[in-house]
DRENKE-121747 format. One line per 10 residues: for each residue x, y, z of C-alpha. Coordinates in Angstrom, 2 decimals. Each point is the difference from the previous one (the first is absolute). Layout:
X/Y/Z ~ ...
REM end
This chain:
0.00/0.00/0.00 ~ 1.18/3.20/-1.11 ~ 0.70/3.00/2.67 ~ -2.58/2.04/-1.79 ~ -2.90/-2.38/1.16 ~ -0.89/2.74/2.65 ~ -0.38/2.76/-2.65 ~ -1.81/-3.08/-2.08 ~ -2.41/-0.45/2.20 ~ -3.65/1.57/-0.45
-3.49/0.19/1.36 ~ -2.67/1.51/-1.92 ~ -3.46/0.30/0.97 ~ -3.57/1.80/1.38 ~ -2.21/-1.35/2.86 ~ -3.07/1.35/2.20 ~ 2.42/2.77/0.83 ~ 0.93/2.10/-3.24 ~ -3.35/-1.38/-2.05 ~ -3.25/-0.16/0.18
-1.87/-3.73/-0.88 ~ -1.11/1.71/-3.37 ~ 3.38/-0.11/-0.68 ~ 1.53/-2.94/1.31 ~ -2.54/-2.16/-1.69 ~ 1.67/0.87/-2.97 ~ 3.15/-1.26/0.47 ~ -0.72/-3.28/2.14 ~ 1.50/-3.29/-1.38 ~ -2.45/-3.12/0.55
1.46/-2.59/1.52 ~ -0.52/-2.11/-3.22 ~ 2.09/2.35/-1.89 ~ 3.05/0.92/2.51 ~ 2.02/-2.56/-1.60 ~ -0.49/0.86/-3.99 ~ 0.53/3.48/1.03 ~ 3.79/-0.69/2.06 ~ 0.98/-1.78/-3.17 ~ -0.99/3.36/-1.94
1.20/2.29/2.55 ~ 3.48/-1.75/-0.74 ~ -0.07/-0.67/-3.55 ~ -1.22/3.57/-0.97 ~ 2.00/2.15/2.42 ~ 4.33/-0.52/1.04 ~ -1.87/-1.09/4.09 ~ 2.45/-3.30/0.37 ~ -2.63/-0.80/3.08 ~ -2.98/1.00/1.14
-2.83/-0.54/2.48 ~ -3.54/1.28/-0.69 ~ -2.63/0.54/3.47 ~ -3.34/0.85/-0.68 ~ -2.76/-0.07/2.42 ~ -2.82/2.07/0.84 ~ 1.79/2.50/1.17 ~ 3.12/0.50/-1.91 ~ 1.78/-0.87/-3.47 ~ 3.91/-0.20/0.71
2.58/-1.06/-2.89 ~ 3.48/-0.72/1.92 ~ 2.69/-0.88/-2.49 ~ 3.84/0.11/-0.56 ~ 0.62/2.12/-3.12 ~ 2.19/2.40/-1.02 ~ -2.50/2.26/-1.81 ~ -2.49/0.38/2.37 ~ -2.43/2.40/-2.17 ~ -0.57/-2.66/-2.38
-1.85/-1.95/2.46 ~ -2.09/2.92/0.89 ~ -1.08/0.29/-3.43 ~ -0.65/-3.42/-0.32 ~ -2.45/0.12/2.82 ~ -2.23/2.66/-1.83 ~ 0.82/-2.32/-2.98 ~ -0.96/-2.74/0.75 ~ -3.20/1.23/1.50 ~ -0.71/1.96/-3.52
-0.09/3.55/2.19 ~ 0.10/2.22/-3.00 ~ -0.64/3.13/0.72 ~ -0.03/-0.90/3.46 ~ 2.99/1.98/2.34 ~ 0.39/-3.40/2.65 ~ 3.39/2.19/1.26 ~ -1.81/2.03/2.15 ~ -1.50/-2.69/2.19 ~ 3.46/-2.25/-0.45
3.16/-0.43/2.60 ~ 3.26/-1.06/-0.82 ~ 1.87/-1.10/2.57 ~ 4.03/-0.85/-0.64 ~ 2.63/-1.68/1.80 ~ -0.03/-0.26/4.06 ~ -3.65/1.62/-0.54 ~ -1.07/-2.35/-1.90 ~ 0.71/-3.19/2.40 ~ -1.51/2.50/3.02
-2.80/0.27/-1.73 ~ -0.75/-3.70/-0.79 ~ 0.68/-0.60/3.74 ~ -2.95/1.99/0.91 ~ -2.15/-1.43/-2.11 ~ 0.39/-3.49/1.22 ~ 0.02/1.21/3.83 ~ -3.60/1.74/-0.95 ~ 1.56/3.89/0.87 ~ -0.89/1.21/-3.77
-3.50/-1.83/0.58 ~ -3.29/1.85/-0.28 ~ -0.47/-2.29/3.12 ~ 3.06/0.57/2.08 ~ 1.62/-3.48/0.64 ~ -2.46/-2.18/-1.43 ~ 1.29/-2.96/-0.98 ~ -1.01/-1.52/-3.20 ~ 1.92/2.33/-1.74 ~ 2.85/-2.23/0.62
-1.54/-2.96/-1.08 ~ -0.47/2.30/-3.51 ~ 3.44/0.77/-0.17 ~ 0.93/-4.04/0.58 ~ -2.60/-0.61/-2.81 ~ 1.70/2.74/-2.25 ~ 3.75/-1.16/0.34 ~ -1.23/-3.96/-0.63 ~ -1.78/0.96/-3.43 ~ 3.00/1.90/-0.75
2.64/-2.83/0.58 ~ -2.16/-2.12/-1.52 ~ -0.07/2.61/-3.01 ~ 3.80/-0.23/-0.08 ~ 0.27/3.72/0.48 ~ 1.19/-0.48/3.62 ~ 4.20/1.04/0.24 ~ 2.11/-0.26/2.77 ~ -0.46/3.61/0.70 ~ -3.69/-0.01/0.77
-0.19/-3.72/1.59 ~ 2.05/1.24/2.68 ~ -1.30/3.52/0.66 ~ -3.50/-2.20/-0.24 ~ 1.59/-2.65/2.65 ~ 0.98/3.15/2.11 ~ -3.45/1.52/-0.13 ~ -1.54/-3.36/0.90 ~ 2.45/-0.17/2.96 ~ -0.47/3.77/0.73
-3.93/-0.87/0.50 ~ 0.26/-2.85/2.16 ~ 1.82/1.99/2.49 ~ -2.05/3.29/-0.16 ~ -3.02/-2.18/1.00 ~ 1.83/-1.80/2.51 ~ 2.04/2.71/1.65 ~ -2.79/2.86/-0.28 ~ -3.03/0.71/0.68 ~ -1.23/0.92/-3.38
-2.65/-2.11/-0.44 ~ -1.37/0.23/2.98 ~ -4.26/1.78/0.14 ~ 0.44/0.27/-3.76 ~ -3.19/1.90/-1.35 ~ -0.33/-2.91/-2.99 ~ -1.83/1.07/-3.50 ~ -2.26/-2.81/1.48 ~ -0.91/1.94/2.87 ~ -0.58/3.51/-1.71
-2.21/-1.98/-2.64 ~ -2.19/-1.86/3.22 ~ 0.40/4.16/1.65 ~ -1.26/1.55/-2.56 ~ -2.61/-2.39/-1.19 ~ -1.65/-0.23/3.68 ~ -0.08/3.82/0.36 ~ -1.98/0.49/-3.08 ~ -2.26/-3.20/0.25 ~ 0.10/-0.78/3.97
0.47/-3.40/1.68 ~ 1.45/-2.44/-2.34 ~ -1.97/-2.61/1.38 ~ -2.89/1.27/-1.83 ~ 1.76/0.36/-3.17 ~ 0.54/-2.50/-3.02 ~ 3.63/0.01/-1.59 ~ 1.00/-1.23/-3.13 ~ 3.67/-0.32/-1.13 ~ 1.28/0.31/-3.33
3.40/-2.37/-0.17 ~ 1.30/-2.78/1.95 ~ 4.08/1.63/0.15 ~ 2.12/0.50/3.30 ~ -1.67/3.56/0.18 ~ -3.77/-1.15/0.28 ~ 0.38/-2.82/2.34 ~ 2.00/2.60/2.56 ~ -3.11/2.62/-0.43 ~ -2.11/-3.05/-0.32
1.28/-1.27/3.62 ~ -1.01/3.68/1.35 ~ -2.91/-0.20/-0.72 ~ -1.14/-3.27/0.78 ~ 1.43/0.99/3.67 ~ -3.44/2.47/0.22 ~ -2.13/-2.87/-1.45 ~ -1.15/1.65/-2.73 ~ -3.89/-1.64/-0.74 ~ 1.05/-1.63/-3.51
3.36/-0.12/-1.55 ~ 0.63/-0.77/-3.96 ~ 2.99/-0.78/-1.89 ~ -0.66/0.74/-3.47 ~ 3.48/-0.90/-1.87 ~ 0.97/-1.73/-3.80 ~ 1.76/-2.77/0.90 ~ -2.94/-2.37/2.10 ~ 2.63/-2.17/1.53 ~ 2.03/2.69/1.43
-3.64/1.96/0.69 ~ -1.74/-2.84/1.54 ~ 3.01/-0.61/2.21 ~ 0.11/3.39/1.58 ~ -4.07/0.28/0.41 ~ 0.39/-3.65/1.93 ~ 2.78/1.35/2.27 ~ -2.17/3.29/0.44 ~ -2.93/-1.77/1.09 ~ -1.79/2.20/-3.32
-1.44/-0.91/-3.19 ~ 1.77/-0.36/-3.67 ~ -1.38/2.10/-2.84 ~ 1.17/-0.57/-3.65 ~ 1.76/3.27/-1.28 ~ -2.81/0.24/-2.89 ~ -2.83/0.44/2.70 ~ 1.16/2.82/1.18 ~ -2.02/2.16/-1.51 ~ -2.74/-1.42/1.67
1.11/-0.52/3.08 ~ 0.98/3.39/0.46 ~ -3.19/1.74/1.53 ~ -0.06/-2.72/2.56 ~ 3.11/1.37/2.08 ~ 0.73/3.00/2.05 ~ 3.65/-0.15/-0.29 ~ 2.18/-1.02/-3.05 ~ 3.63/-0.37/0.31 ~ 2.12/-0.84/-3.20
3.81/-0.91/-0.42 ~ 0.16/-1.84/-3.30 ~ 2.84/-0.06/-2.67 ~ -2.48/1.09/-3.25 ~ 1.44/2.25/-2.05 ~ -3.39/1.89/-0.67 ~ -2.34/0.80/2.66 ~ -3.08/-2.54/1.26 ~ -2.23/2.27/0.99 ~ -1.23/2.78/-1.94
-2.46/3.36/0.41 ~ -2.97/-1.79/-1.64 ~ 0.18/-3.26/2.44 ~ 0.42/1.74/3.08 ~ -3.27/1.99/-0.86 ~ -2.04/-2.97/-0.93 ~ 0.80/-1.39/3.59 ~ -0.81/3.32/1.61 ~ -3.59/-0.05/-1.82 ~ -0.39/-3.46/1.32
1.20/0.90/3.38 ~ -2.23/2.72/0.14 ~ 2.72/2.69/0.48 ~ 1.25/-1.83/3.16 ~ 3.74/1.40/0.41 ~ 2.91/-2.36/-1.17 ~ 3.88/0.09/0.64 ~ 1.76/-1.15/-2.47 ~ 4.01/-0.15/0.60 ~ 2.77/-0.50/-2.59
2.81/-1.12/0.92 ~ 1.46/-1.32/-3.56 ~ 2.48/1.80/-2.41 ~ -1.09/0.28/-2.96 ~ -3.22/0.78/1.77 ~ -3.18/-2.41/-0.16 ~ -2.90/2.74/0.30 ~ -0.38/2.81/-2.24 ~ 0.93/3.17/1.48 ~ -2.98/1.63/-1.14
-2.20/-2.42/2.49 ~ 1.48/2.46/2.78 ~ -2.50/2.71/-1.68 ~ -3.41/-2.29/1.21 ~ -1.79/0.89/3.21 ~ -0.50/-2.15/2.37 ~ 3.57/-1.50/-1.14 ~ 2.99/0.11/2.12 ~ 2.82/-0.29/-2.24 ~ 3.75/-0.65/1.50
3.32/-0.55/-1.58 ~ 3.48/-1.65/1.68 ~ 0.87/3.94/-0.11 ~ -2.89/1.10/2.29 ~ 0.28/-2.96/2.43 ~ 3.73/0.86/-0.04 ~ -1.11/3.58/1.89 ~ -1.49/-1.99/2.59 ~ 2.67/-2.25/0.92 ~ 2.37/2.92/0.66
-2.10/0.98/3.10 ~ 2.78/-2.74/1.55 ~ 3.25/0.94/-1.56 ~ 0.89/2.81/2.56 ~ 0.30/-2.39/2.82 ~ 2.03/-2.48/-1.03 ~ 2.86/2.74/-1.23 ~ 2.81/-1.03/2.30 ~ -0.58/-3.79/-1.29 ~ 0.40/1.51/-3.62
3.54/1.37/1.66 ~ 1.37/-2.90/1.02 ~ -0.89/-1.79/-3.65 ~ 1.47/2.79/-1.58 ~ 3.18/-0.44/2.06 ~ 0.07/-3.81/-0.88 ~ -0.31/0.72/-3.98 ~ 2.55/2.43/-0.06 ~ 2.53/-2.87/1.68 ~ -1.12/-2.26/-2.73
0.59/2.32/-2.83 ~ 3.61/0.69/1.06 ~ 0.43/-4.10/0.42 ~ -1.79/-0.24/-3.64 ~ 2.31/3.00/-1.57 ~ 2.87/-1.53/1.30 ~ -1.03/-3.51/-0.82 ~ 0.62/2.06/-3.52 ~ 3.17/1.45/0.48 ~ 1.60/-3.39/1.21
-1.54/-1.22/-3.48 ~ 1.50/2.66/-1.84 ~ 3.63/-0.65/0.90 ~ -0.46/-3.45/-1.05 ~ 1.47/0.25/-3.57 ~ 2.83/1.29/1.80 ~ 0.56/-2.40/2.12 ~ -0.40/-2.90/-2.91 ~ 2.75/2.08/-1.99 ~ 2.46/-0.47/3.14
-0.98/-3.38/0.30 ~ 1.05/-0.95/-3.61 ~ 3.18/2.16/0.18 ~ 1.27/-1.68/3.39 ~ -1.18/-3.53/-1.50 ~ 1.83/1.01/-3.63 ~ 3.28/1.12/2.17 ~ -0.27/-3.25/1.90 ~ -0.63/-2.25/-3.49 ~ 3.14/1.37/-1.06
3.04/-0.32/2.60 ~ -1.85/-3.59/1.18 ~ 0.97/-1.00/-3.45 ~ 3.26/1.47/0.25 ~ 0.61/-1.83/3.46 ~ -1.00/-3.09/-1.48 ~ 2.27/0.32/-2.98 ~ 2.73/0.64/2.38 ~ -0.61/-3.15/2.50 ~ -0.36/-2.32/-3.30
3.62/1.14/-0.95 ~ 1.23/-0.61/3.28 ~ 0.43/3.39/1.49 ~ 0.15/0.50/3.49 ~ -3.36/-0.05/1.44 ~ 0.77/2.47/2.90 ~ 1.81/2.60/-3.02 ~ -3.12/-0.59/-1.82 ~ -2.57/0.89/2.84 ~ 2.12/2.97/0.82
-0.27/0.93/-3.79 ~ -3.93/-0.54/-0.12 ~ -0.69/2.31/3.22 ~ 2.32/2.32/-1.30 ~ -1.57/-0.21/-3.36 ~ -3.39/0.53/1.10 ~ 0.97/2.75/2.40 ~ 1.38/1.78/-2.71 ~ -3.03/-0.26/-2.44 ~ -2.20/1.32/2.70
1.58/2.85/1.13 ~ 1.11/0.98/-3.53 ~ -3.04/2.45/-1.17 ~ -0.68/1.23/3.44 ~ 3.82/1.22/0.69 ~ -0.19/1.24/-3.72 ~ -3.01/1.97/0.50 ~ 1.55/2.01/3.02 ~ 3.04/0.69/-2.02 ~ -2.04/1.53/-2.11
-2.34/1.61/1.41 ~ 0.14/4.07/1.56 ~ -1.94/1.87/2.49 ~ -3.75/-0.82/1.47 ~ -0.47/-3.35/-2.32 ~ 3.49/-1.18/1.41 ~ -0.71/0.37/3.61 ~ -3.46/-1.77/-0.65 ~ 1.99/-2.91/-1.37 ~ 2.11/0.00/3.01
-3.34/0.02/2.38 ~ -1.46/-2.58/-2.10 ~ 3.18/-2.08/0.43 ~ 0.15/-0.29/3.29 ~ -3.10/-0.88/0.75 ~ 0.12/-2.55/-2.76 ~ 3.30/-1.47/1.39 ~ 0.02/1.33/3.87 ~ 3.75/-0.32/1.39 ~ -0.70/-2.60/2.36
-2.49/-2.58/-1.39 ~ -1.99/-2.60/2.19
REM end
């Protein structure tokens, strides 16, 4: 690995932070099509690795390239964003910053939900795809390994996690202060993913009065309504189904939306204008924005139950100290894990000069004891010998050398060879 991996190394992206859901819909990579799109990223750009996240809440590109605008414009690219200025809601992170900031992600401090946790599990998912896309260098895999490790030890060494205010919990907050006791109230969820079953689980803790799972896939459906204690609804009833439940919460992985304007207001005829809350939690989103515009609908996105859950953040600030002080360790261990890398060619070169010295009087010894030279003259000669070679270019150089570079030489020199060696 080069020395220039440091300056090599980029992050690229936008989350819940510097764009709005509008816009980070736009450039979210289904999990289907990470894969095909690492293989672009690397065939249409000079990236020699790269790692693509993309969740709900954030799109990040991190990649080891020496022309780092090119993967900026393939981003917009590849997400045909003509016309479209994505620079203003983008970061690029280089360098030291760049490892820092992939160390917060995984410990859950860049979360819309400070230390939540299945963020991590997203960035395991991400690296795995990648490796398995064969766009995973040395260079990432262990600032990756270091993130994973980084993690493990904010959660066990801090107390970040601890009374997080959950996405699940603003969605079961905000959904009981517009509706009232949830035990009264019928809930239908759209999805059967990690993020359903967790807002799934709070609800089912207030014993909603029904509970429906309405998802594509009827094994993976079927499964979660059984484990719910709720019913299974095929994806292509939903339109009917719809008037029959208070609250709707969706987290699916369509790329167009599920619900649209016209259903919601066929269920609000049938339900005689009895409020619903509907919350999205999926990027690209599953329900029209324009179904916000209805009365009697309660509309919320992942960025409006993100305002909620920062009602916490204040009071957990000294636990977001002490993981800050634990990911800046790791970055100097990770930046020098890359300059201990970067004298390695160095240290090969040596190597093969020392071995090609040694190659060379060891056949001239053995020349000498297969005449029937002296073996004691002929070890003296082959120290000697070797001595000689070695010292050669160094004694050279300070013969040659004036000034400030000379006196370097002779620091360097003694503590390359101290005077009295162990």
């Amino acid at each position: 690995m080069s020395d220039s991996s440091a300056h090599q190394l980029h992050a690229f992206g936008l989350n819940h932070q510097t764009a709005p859901v509008a816009v980070r819909e736009r450039v979210a990579f289904p999990q289907e099509r990470l894969q095909p799109a690492l293989s672009a990223l690397l065939y249409a750009t000079p990236a020699e690795e790269a790692v693509i996240l993309s969740t709900c809440n954030r799109t990040e590109i991190y990649c080891k390239t020496p022309h780092p605008e090119t993967v900026a414009d393939w981003l917009a690219d590849h997400h045909e964003l003509t016309g479209f200025d994505l620079s203003q809601y983008l970061y690029h992170l280089d360098g030291s910053a760049a490892a820092h900031h992939a160390f917060r992600v995984a410990s859950g401090l860049d979360s819309m939900v400070l230390g939540e946790t299945q963020i991590l599990g997203q960035v395991k998912q991400a690296v795995r795809l990648a490796d398995e896309a064969g766009t995973l260098g040395p260079l990432l895999n262990k600032m990756f390994q270091s993130t994973f490790s980084v993690a493990k030890a904010v959660r066990s060494q801090t107390g970040i996690g601890e009374r997080t205010v959950s996405l699940a919990a603003a969605a079961l907050k905000l959904s009981a202060d517009v509706l009232g006791p949830m035990n009264e109230q019928q809930v239908l969820f759209i999805g059967a993913g990690e993020m359903i079953e967790l807002v799934a689980t709070y609800f089912l803790a207030r014993h909603p009065r029904a509970v429906t799972i309405a998802n594509r896939s009827p094994e993976r459906g079927q499964a979660l309504a059984q484990q719910l204690r709720g019913h299974y609804l095929p994806l292509s009833e939903l339109p009917l189904a719809l008037a029959h439940h208070d609250v709707i919460v969706s987290s699916t992985a369509s790329h167009l939306p599920l619900i649209g304007k016209g259903m919601v207001e066929r269920a609000l005829r049938e339900r005689k204008h009895r409020p619903m809350v509907m919350i999205d939690l999926a990027v690209p989103r599953d329900i029209e924005p324009e179904v916000a515009r209805l009365e009697d609908v309660f509309l919320y996105t992942v960025d409006d139950l993100g305002k909620v859950t920062q009602e916490n953040k204040d009071s957990r600030q000294l636990a977001v100290e002490e993981a800050e002080s634990i990911i800046t360790r790791h970055v100097e261990d990770f930046l020098g894990w890359i300059a201990a890398r970067s004298v390695v060619p160095t240290i090969r070169s040596l190597r093969e000069q020392a071995e090609h010295y040694r190659q060379l009087e060891l056949e001239k010894a053995l020349r000498a004891l297969n005449r029937g030279d002296d073996p004691t003259r002929i070890m003296e000669q082959l120290s000697q010998s070797l001595m000689n070679k070695w010292l050669h270019h160094p004694v050279q150089a300070l013969n040659q050398t004036r000034g400030p570079t000379r006196q370097s030489l002779v620091d360097a020199i003694r503590h390359l060879f101290p005077e009295n060696p162990a």
